[in-house]
Structure formats: C-alpha cells, structure tokens
DRENPA-3360 file (N, C-alpha, C; in nm, 2 decimals, always signed):
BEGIN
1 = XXXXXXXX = +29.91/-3.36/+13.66/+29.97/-3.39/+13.54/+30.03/-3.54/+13.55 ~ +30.04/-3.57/+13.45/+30.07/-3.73/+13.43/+30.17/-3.79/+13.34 ~ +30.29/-3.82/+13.39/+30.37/-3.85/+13.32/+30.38/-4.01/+13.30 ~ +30.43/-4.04/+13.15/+30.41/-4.21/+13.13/+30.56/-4.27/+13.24 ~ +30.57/-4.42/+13.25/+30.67/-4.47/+13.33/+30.80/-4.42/+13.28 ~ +30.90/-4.40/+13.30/+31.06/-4.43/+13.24/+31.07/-4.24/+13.21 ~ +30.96/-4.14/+13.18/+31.00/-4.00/+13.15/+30.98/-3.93/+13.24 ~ +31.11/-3.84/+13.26/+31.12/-3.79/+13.42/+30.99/-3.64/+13.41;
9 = XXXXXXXX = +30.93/-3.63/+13.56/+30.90/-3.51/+13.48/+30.94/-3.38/+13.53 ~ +30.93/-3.31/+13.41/+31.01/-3.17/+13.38/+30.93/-3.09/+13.48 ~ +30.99/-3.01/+13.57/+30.97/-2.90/+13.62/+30.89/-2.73/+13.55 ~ +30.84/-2.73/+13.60/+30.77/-2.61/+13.57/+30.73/-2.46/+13.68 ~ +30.82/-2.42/+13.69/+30.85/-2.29/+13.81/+30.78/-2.22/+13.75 ~ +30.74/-2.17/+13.66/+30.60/-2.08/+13.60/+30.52/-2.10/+13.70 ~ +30.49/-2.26/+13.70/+30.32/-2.26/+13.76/+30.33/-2.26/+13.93 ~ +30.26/-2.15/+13.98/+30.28/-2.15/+14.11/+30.12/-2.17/+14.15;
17 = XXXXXXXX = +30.05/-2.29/+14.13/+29.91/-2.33/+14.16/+29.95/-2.45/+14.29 ~ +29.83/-2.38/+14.39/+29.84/-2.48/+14.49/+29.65/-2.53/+14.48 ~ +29.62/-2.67/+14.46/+29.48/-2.67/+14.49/+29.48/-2.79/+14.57 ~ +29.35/-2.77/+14.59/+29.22/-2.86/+14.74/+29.17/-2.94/+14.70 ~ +29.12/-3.01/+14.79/+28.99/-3.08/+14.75/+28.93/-3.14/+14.89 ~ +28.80/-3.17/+14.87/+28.72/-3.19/+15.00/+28.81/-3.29/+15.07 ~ +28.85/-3.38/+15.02/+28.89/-3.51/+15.12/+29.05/-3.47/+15.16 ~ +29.06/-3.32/+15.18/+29.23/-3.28/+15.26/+29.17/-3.27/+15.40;
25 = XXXXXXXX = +29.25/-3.35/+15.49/+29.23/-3.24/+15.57/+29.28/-3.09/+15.65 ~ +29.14/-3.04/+15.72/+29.13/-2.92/+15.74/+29.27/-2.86/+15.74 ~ +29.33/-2.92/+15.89/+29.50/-2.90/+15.88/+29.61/-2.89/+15.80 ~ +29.61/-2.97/+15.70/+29.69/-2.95/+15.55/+29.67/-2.82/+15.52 ~ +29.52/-2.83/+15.46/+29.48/-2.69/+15.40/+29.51/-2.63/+15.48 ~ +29.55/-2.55/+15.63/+29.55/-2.46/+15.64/+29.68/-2.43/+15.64 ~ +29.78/-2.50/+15.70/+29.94/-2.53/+15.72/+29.99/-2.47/+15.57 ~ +29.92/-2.54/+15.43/+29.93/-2.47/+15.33/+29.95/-2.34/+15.31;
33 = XXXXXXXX = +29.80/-2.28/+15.35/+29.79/-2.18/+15.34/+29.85/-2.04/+15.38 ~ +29.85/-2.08/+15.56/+30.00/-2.04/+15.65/+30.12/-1.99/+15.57 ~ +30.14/-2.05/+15.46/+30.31/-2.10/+15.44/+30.30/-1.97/+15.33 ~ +30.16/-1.96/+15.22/+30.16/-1.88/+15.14/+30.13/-1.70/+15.21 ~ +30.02/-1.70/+15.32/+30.04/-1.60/+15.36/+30.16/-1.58/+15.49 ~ +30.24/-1.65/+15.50/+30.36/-1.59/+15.56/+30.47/-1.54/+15.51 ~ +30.48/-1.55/+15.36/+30.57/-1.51/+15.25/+30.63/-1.35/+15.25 ~ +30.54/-1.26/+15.35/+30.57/-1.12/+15.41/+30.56/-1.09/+15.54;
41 = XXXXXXXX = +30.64/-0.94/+15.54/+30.65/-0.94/+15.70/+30.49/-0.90/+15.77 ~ +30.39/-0.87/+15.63/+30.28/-0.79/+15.71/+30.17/-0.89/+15.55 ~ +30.07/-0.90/+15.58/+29.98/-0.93/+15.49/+29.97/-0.85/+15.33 ~ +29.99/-0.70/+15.41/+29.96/-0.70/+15.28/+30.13/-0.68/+15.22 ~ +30.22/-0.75/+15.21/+30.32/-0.78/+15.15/+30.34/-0.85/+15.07 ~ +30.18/-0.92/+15.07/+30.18/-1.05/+14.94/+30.07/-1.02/+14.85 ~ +30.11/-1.07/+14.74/+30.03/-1.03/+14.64/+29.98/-1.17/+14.55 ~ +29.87/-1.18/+14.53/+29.81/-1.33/+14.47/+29.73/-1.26/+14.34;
49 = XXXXXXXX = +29.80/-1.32/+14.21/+29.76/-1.28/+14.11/+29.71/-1.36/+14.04 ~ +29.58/-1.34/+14.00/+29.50/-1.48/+13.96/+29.37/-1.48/+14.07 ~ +29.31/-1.58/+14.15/+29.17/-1.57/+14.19/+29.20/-1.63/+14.31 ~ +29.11/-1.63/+14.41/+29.09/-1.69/+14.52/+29.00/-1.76/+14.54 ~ +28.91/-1.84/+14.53/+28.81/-1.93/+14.54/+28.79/-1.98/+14.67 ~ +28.67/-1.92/+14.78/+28.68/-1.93/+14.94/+28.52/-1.97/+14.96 ~ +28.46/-2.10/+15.02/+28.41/-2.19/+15.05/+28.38/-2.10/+15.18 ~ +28.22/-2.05/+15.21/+28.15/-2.01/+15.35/+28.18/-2.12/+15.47;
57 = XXXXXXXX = +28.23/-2.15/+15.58/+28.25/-2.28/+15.67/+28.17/-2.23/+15.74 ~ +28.05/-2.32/+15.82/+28.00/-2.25/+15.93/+27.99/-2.41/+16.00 ~ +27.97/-2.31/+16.13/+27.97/-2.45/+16.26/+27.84/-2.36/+16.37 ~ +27.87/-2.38/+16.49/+27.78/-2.34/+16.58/+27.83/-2.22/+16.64 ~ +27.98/-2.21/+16.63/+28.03/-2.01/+16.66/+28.01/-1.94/+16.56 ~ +27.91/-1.99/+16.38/+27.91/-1.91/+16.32/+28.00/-1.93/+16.19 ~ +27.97/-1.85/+16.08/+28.01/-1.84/+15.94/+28.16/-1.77/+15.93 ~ +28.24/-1.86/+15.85/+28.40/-1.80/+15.86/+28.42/-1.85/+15.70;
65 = XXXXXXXX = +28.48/-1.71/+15.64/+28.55/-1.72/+15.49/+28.69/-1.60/+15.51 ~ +28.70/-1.65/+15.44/+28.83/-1.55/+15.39/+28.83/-1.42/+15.47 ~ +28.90/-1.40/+15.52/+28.93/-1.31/+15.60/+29.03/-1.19/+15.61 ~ +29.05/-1.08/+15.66/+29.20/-1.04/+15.67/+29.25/-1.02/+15.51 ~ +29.19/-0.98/+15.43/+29.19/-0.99/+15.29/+29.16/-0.85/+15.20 ~ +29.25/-0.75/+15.11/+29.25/-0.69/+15.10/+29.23/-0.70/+14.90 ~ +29.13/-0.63/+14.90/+29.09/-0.69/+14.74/+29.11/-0.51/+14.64 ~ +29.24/-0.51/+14.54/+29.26/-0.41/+14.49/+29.21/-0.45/+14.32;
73 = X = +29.17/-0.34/+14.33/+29.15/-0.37/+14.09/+29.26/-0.24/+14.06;
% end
C-alpha cells in the first residue's frame, strides 16, 4: 500500500497478511514463518484462515513442502 508524502499511514489490525517473494531470503522467510507457527504451545494450536500457498523446494536430499500440516474443512 502506498501512501502520498505528508499522510500518515493508518493502521489496519484486520489485515493479518504476511507475503514473499523470490528475492527474500530463505532465512527471512523462514524466521517469518517460525514466529507464525510458534504462536502455540503445540502446532495444532494455530489456526490459519484463509490459504497457504507452498512452493515444492527440491535440492539433492530431495523434495520438501509444507510439512507437519494439518488440513480440516
């Protein structure tokens, strides 16, 4: 979001959006992420309402996504 010079900008605690992009690095994103899944004392203590959008990573030990992830309808 983009505010002009001289107007402060307003706060919005509604939006609890955290996003990526290719040029973070890995570390950020994960430190990030850490911080959202530590929010309970046990995984599934947290609840993410709204979507997940998880990128396959593969290297030479092999294919890693989203993990440790409990998907309820």
């Amino acid at each position: 979001m983009c505010h002009p010079v001289g107007f402060p900008r307003r706060p919005r605690p509604h939006l609890n959006v955290i996003g990526f992009d290719p040029s973070m690095p890995a570390a950020t994103i994960q430190a990030t992420v850490d911080t959202v899944t530590g929010l309970g004392a046990s995984p599934s203590d947290v609840t993410i309402n709204g979507h997940v959008d998880v990128d396959n990573q593969c290297d030479e030990d092999g294919c890693r996504a989203l993990s440790t992830a409990t998907v309820r309808q």
